[in-house]
FIKOLZA-1660 file (N, C-alpha, C; in steps of 0.1 Angstrom, whole numbers, plus 5000, padded with zeros to 4 digits):
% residues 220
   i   px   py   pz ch aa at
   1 5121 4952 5177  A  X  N
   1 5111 4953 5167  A  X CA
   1 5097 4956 5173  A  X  C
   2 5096 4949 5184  A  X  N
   2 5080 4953 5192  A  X CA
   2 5078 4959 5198  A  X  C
   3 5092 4967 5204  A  X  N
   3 5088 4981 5213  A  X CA
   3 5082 4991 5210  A  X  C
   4 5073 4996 5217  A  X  N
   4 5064 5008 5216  A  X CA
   4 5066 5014 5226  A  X  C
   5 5073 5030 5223  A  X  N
   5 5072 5037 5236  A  X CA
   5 5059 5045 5239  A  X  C
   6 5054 5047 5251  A  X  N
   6 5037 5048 5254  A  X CA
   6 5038 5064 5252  A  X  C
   7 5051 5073 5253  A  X  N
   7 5053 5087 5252  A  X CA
   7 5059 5089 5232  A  X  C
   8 5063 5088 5230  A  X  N
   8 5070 5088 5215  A  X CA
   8 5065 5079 5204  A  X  C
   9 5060 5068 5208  A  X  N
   9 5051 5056 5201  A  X CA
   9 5042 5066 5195  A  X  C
  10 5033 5066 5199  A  X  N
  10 5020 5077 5190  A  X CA
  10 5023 5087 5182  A  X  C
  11 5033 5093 5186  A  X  N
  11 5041 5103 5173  A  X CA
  11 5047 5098 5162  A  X  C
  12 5056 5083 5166  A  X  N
  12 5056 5080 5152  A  X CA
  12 5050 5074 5146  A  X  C
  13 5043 5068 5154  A  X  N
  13 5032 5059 5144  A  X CA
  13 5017 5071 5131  A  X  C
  14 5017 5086 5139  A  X  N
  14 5013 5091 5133  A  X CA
  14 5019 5095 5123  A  X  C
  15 5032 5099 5122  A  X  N
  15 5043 5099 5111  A  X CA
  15 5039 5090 5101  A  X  C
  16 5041 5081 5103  A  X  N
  16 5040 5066 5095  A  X CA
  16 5031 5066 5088  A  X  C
  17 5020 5067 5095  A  X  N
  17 5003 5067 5085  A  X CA
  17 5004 5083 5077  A  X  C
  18 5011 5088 5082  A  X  N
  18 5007 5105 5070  A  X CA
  18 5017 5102 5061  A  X  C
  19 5026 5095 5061  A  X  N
  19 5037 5090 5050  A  X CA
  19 5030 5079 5043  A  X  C
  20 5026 5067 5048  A  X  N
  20 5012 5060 5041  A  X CA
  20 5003 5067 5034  A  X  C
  21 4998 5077 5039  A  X  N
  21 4984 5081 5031  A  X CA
  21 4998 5089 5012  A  X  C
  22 5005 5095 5019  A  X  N
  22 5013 5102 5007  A  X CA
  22 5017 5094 4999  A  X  C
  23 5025 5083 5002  A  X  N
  23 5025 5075 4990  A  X CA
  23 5018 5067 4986  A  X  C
  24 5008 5066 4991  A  X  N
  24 4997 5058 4986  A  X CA
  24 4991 5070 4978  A  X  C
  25 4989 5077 4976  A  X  N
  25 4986 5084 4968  A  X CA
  25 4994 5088 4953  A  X  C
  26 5006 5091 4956  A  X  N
  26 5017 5087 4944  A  X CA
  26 5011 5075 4940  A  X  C
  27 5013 5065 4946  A  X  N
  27 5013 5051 4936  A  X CA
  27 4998 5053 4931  A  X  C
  28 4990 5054 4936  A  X  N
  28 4983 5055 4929  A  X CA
  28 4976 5064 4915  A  X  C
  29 4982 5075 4919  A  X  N
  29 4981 5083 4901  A  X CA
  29 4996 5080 4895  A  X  C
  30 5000 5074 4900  A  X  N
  30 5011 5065 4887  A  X CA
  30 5007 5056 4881  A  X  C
  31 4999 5043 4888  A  X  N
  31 4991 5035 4883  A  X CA
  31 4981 5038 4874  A  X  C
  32 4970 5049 4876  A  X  N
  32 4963 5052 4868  A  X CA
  32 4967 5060 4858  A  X  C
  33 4979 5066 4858  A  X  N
  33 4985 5076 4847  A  X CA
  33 4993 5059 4837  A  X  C
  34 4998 5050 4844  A  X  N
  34 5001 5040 4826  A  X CA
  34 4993 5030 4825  A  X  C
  35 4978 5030 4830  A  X  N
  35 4970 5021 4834  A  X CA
  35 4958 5025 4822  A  X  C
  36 4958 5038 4818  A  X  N
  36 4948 5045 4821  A  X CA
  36 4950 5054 4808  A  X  C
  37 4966 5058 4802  A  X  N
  37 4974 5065 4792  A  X CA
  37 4979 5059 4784  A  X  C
  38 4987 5045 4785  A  X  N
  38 4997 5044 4782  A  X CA
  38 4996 5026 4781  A  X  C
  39 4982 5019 4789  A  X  N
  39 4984 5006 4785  A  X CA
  39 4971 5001 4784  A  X  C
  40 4964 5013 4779  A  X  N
  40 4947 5004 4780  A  X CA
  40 4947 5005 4763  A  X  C
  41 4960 5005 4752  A  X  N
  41 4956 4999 4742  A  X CA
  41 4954 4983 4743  A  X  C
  42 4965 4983 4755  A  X  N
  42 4968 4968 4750  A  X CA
  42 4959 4958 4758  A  X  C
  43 4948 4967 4762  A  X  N
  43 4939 4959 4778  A  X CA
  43 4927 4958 4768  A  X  C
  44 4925 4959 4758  A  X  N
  44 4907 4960 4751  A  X CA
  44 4905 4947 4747  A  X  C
  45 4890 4946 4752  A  X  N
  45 4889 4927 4747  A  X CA
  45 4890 4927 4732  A  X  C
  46 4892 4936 4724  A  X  N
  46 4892 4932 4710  A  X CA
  46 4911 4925 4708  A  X  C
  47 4911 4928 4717  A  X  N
  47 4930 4929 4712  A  X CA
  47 4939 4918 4723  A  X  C
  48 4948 4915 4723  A  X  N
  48 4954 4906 4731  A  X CA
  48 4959 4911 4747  A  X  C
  49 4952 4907 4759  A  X  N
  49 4955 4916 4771  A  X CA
  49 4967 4907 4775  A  X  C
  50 4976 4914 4779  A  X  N
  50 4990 4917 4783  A  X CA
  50 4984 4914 4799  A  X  C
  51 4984 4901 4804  A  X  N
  51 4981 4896 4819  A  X CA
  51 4992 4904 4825  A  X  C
  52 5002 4899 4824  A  X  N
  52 5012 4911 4837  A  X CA
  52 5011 4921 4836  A  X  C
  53 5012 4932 4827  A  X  N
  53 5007 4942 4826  A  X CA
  53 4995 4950 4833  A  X  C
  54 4984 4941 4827  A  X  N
  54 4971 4947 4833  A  X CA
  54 4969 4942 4850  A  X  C
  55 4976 4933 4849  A  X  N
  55 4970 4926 4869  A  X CA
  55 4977 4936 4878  A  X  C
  56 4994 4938 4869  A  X  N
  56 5007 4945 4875  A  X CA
  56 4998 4966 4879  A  X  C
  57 4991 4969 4874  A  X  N
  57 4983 4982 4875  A  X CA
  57 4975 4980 4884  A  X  C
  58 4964 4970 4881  A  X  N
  58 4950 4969 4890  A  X CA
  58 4958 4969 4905  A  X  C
  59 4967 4958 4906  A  X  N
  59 4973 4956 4916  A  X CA
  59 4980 4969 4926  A  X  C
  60 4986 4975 4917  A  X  N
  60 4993 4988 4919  A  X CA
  60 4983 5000 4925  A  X  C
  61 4971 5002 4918  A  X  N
  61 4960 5010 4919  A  X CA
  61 4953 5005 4933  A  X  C
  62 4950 4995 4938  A  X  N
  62 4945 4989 4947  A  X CA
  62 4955 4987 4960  A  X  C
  63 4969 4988 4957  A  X  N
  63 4972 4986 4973  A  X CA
  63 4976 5007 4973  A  X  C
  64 4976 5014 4965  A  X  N
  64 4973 5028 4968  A  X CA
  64 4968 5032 4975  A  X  C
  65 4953 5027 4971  A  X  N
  65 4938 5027 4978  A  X CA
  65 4942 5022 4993  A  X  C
  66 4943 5014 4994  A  X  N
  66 4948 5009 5009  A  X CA
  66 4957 5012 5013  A  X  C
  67 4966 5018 5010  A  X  N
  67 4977 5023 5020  A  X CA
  67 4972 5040 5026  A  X  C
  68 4960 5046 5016  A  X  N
  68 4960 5054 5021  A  X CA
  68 4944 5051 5038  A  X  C
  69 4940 5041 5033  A  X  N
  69 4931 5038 5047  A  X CA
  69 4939 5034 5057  A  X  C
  70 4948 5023 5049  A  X  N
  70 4953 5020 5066  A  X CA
  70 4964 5033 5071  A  X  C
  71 4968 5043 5063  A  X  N
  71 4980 5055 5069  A  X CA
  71 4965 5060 5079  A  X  C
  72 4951 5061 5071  A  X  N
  72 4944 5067 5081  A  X CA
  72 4937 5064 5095  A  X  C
  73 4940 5049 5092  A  X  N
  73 4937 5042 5107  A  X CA
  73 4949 5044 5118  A  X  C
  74 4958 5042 5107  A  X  N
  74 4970 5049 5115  A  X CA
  74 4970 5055 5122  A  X  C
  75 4966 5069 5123  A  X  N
  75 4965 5083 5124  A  X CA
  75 4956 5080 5140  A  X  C
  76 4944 5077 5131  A  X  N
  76 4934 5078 5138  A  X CA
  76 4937 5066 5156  A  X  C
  77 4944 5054 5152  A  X  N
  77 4947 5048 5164  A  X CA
  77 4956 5058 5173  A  X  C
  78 4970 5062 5166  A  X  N
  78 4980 5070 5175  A  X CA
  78 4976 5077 5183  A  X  C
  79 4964 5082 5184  A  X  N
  79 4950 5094 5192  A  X CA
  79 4947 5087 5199  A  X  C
  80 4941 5073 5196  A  X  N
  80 4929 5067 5208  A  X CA
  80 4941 5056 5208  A  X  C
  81 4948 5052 5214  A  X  N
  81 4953 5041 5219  A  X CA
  81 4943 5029 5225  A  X  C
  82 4942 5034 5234  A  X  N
  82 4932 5024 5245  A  X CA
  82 4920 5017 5233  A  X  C
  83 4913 5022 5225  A  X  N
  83 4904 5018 5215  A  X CA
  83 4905 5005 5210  A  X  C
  84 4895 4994 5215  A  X  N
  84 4898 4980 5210  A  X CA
  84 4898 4977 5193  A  X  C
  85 4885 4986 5190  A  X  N
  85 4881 4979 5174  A  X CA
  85 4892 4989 5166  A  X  C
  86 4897 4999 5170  A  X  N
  86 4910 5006 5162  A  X CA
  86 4918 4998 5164  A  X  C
  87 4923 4991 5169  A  X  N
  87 4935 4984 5173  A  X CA
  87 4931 4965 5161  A  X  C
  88 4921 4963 5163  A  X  N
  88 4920 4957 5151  A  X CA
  88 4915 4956 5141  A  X  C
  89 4919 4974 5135  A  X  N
  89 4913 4974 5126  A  X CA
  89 4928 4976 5119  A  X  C
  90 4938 4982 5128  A  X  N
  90 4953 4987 5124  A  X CA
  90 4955 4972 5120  A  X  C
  91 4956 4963 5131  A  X  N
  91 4962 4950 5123  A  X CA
  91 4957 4944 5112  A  X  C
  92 4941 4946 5108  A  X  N
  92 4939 4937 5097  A  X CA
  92 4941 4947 5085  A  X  C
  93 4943 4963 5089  A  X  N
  93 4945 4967 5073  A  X CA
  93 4956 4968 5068  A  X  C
  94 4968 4969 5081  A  X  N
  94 4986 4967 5074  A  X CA
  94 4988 4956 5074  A  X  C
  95 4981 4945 5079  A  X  N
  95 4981 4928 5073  A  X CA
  95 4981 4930 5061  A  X  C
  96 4969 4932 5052  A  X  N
  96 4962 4929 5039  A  X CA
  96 4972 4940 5031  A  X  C
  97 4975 4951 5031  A  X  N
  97 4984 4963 5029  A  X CA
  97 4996 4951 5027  A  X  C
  98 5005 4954 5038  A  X  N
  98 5012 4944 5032  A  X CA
  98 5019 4931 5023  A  X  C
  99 5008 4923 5022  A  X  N
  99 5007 4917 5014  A  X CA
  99 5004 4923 5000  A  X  C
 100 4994 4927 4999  A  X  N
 100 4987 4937 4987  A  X CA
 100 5002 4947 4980  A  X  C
 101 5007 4951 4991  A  X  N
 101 5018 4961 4984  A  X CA
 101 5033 4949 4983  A  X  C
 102 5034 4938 4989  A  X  N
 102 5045 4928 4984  A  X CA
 102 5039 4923 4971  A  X  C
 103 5029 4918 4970  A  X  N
 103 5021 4915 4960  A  X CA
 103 5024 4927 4940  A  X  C
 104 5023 4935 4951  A  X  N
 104 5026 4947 4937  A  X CA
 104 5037 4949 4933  A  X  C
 105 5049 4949 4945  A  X  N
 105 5062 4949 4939  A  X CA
 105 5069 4940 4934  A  X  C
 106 5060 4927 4935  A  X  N
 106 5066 4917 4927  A  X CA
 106 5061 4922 4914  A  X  C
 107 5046 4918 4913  A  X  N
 107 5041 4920 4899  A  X CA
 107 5046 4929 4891  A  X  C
 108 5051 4945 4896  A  X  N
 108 5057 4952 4890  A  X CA
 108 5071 4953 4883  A  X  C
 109 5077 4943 4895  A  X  N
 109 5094 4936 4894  A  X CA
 109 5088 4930 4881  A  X  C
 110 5085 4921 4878  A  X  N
 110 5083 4911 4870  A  X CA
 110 5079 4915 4859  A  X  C
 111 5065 4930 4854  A  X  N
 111 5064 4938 4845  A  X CA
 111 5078 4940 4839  A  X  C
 112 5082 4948 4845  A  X  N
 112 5097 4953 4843  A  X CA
 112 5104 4945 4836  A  X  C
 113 5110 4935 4841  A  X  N
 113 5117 4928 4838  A  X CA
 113 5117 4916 4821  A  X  C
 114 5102 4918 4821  A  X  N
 114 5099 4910 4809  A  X CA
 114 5096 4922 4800  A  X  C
 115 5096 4934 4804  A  X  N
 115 5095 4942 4790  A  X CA
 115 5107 4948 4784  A  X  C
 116 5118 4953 4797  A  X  N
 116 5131 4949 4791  A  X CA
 116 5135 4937 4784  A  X  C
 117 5131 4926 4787  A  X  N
 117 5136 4912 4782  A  X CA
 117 5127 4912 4769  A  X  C
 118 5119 4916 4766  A  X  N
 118 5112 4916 4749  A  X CA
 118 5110 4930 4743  A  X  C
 119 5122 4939 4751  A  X  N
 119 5126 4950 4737  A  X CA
 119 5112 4956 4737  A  X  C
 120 5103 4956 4747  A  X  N
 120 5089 4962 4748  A  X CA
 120 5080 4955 4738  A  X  C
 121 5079 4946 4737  A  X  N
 121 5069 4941 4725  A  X CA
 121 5056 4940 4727  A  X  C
 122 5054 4935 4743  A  X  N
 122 5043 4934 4750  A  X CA
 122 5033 4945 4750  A  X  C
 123 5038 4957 4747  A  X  N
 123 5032 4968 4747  A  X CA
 123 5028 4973 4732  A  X  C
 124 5033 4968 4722  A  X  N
 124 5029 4970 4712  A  X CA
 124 5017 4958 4700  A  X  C
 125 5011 4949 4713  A  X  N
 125 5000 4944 4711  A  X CA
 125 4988 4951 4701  A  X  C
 126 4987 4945 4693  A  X  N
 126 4978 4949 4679  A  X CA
 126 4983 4956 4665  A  X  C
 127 4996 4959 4669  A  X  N
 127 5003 4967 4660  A  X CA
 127 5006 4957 4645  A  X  C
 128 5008 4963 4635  A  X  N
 128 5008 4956 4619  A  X CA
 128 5026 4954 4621  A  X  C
 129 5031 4942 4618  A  X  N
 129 5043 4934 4624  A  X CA
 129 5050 4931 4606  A  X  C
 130 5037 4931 4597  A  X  N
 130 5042 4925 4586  A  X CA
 130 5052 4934 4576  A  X  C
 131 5055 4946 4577  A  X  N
 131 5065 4953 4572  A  X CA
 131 5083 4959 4581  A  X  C
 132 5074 4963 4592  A  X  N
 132 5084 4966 4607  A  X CA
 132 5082 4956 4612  A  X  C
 133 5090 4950 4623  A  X  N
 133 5092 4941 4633  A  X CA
 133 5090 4950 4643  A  X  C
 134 5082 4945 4649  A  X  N
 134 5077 4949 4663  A  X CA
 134 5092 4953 4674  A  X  C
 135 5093 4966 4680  A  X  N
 135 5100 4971 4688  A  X CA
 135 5101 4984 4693  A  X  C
 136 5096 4983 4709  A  X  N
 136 5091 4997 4711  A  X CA
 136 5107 5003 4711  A  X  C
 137 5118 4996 4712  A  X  N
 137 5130 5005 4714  A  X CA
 137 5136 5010 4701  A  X  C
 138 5128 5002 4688  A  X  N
 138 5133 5010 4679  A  X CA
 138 5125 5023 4673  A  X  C
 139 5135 5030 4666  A  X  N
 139 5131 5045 4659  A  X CA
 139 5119 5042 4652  A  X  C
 140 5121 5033 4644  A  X  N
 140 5111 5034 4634  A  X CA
 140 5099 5024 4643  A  X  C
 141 5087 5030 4638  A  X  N
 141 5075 5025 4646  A  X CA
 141 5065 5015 4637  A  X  C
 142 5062 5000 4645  A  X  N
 142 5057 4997 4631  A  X CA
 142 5039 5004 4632  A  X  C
 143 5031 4999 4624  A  X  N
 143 5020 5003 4620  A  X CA
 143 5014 5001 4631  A  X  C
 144 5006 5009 4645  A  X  N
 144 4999 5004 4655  A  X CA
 144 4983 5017 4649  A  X  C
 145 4974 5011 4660  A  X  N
 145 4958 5020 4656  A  X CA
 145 4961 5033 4665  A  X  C
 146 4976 5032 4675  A  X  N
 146 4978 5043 4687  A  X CA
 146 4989 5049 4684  A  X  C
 147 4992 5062 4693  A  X  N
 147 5008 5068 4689  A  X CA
 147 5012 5054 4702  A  X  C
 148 5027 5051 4693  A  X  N
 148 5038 5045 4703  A  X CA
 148 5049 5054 4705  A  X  C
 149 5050 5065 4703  A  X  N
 149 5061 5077 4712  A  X CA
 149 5066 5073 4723  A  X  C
 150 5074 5069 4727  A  X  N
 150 5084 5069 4738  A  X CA
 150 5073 5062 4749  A  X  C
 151 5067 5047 4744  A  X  N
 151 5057 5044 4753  A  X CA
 151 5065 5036 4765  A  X  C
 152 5079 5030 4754  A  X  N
 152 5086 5024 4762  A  X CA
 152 5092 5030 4774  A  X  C
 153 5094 5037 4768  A  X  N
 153 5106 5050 4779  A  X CA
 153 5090 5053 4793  A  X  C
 154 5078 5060 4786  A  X  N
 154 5072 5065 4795  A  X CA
 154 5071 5054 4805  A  X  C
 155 5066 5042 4801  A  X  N
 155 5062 5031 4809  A  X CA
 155 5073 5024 4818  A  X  C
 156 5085 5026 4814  A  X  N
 156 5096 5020 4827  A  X CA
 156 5095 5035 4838  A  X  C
 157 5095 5046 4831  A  X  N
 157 5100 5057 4839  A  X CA
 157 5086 5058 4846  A  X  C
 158 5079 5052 4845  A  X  N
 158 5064 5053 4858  A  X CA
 158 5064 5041 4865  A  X  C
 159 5071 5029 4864  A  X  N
 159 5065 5016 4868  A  X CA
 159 5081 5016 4881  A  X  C
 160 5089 5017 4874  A  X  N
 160 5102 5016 4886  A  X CA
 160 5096 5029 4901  A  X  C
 161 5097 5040 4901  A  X  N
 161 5091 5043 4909  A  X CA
 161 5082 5038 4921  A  X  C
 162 5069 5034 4910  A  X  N
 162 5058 5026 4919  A  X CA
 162 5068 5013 4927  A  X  C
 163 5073 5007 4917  A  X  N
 163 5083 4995 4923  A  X CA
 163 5086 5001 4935  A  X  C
 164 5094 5009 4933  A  X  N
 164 5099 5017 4951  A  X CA
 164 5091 5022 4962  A  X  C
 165 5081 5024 4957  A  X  N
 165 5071 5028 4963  A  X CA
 165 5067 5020 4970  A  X  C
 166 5060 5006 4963  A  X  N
 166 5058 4998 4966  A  X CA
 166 5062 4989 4976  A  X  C
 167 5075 4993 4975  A  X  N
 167 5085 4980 4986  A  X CA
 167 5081 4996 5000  A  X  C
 168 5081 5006 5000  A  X  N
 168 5083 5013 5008  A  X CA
 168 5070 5013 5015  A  X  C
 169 5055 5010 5011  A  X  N
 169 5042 5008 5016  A  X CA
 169 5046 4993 5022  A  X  C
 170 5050 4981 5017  A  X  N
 170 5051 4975 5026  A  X CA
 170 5064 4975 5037  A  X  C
 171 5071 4979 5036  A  X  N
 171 5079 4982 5050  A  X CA
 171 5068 4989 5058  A  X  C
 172 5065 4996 5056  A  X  N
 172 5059 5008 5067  A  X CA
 172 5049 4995 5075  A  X  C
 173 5039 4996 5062  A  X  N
 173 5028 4984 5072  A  X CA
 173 5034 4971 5078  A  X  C
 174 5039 4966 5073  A  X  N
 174 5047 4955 5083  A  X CA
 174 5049 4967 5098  A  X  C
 175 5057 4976 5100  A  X  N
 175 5058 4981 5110  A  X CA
 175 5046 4983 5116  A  X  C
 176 5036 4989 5109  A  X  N
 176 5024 4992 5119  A  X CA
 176 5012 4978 5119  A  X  C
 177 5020 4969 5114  A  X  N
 177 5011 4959 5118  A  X CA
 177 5018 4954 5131  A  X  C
 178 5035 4954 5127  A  X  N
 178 5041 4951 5146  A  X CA
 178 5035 4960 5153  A  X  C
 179 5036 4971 5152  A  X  N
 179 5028 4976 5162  A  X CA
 179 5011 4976 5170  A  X  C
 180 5007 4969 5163  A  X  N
 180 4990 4963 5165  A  X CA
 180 4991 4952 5172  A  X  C
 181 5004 4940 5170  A  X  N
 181 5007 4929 5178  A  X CA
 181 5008 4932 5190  A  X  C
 182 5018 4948 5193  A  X  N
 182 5021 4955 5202  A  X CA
 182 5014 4956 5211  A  X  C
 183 5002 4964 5210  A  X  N
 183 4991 4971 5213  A  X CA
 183 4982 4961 5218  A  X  C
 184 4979 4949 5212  A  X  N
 184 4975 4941 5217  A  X CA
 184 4979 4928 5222  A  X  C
 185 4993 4928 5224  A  X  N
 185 4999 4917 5234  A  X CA
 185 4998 4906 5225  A  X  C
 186 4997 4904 5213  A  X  N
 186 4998 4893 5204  A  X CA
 186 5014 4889 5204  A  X  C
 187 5012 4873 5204  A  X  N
 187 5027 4871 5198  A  X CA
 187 5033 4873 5183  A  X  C
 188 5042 4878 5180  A  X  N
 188 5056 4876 5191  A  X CA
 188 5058 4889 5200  A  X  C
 189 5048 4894 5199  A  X  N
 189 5055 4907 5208  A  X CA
 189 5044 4906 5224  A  X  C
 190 5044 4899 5224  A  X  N
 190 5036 4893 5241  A  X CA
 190 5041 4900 5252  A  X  C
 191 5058 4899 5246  A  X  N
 191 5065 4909 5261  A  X CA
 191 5067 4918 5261  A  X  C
 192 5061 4924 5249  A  X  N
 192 5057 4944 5252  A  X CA
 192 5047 4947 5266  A  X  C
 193 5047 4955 5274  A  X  N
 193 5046 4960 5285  A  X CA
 193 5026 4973 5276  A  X  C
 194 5035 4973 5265  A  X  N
 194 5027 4986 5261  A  X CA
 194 5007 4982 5268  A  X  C
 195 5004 4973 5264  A  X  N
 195 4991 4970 5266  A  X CA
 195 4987 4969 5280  A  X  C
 196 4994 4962 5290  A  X  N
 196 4991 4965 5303  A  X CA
 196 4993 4977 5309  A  X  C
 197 5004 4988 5301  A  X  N
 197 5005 5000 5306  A  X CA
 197 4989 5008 5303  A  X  C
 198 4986 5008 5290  A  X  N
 198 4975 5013 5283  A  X CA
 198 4966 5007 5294  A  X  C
 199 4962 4996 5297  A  X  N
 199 4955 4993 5310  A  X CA
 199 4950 4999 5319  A  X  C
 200 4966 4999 5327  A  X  N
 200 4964 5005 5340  A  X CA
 200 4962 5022 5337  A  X  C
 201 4967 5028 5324  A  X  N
 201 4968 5042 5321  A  X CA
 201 4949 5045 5323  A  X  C
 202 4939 5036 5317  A  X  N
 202 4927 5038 5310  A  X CA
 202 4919 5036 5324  A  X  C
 203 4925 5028 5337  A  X  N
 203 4922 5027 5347  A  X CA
 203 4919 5039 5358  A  X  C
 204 4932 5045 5357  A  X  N
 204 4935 5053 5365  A  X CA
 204 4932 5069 5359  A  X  C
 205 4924 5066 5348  A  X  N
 205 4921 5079 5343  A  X CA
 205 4910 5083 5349  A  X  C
 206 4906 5102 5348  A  X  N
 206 4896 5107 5356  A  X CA
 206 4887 5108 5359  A  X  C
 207 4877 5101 5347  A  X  N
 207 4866 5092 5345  A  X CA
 207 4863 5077 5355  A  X  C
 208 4879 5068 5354  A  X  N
 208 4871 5056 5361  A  X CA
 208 4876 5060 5370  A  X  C
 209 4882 5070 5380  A  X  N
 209 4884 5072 5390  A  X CA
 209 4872 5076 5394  A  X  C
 210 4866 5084 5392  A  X  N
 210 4851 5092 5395  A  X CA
 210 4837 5080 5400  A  X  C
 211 4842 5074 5385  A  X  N
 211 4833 5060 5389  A  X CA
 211 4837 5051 5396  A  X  C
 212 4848 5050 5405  A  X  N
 212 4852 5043 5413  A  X CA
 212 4850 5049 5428  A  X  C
 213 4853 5059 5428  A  X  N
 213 4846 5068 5442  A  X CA
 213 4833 5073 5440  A  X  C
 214 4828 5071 5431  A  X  N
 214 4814 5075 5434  A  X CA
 214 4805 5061 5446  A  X  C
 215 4799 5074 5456  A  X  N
 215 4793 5061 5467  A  X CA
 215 4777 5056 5458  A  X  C
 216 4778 5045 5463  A  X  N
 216 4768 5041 5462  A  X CA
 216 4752 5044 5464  A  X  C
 217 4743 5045 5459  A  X  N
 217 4730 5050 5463  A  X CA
 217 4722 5042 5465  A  X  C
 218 4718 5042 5484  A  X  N
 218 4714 5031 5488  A  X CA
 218 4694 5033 5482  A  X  C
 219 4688 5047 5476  A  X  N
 219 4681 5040 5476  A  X CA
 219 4677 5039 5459  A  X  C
 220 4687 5031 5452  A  X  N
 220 4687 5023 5439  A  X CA
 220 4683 5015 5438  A  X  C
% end
């Protein structure tokens, strides 16, 4: 898990972050497409907000946002290796990324799971109950102030996706946060080699060689 090769390591870790920035971008106009379409009847302070719902989006929306900075720090470390403040900038943004995107796949597990489990009701917040019985899965719609057209259908067929998405941002960042442990000899990966190589590589380069044979000027 902590190996980084010093020749092929930077290629994929650039991989990684341009796969990061892409689906961080999906999840993110999915988030804003039932965030934004499809569930901001039921988010208005006049009306009853649907906590899982609305946190299960914000949440969604916000580790988007961050997966596509840290795919770009990504990016940008695989180039400068040797770079101290890139190196922790990689670990503190696929730290918080990962969390942020475990964070969302729960929340969105949990969306899911309770709007199947109440026949979509949760989504039909403000609607007139007293003639129809509230049920996005049935034909008949009761009285709402919004169209409920296939809100139910729209809103699983956007939220599972992000679910996968979601679990897929955090795999990645977990990996490129191992790799920042890597890079800088943090435990558990102490006995990666990578950082002392990067060392001696930054050492022996044409710059500090120059400044290492440059003589002295006696009259400084």
């Amino acid at each position: 898990m902590c190996s980084f090769d010093k020749d092929k390591g930077p290629g994929r870790l650039m991989k990684k972050g341009l796969t990061l920035i892409l689906i961080g971008h999906i999840n993110f106009i999915f988030g804003a497409i039932v965030h934004g379409s499809v569930l901001r009847h039921i988010s208005k302070p006049s009306q009853h907000i649907s906590t899982e719902y609305t946190v299960a989006n914000i949440i969604s929306v916000t580790s988007g946002l961050l997966s596509i900075a840290s795919g770009i720090i990504a990016i940008v470390v695989s180039r400068n290796l040797h770079e101290f403040k890139l190196q922790i900038g990689l670990l503190i943004s696929s730290f918080l990324n990962t969390l942020l995107s475990a964070a969302c796949f729960t929340g969105l597990l949990l969306a899911i799971c309770v709007t199947v489990a109440r026949n979509g009701k949760g989504l039909l917040f403000g609607c007139n109950d007293t003639v129809v019985p509230i049920n996005a899965r049935s034909p008949i719609s009761p009285h709402c102030a919004f169209d409920t057209t296939r809100i139910y259908d729209t809103t699983l067929a956007l939220w599972i996706p992000c679910a996968v998405l979601s679990a897929a941002e955090t795999g990645l960042s977990l990996w490129c946060f191992i790799v920042g442990l890597a890079l800088r000899g943090l435990a558990p990966c102490g006995n990666s080699y990578i950082k002392e190589q990067l060392k001696e590589e930054a050492e022996c380069s044409p710059h500090s060689r120059r400044l290492i044979e440059q003589p002295l000027n006696p009259e400084a």
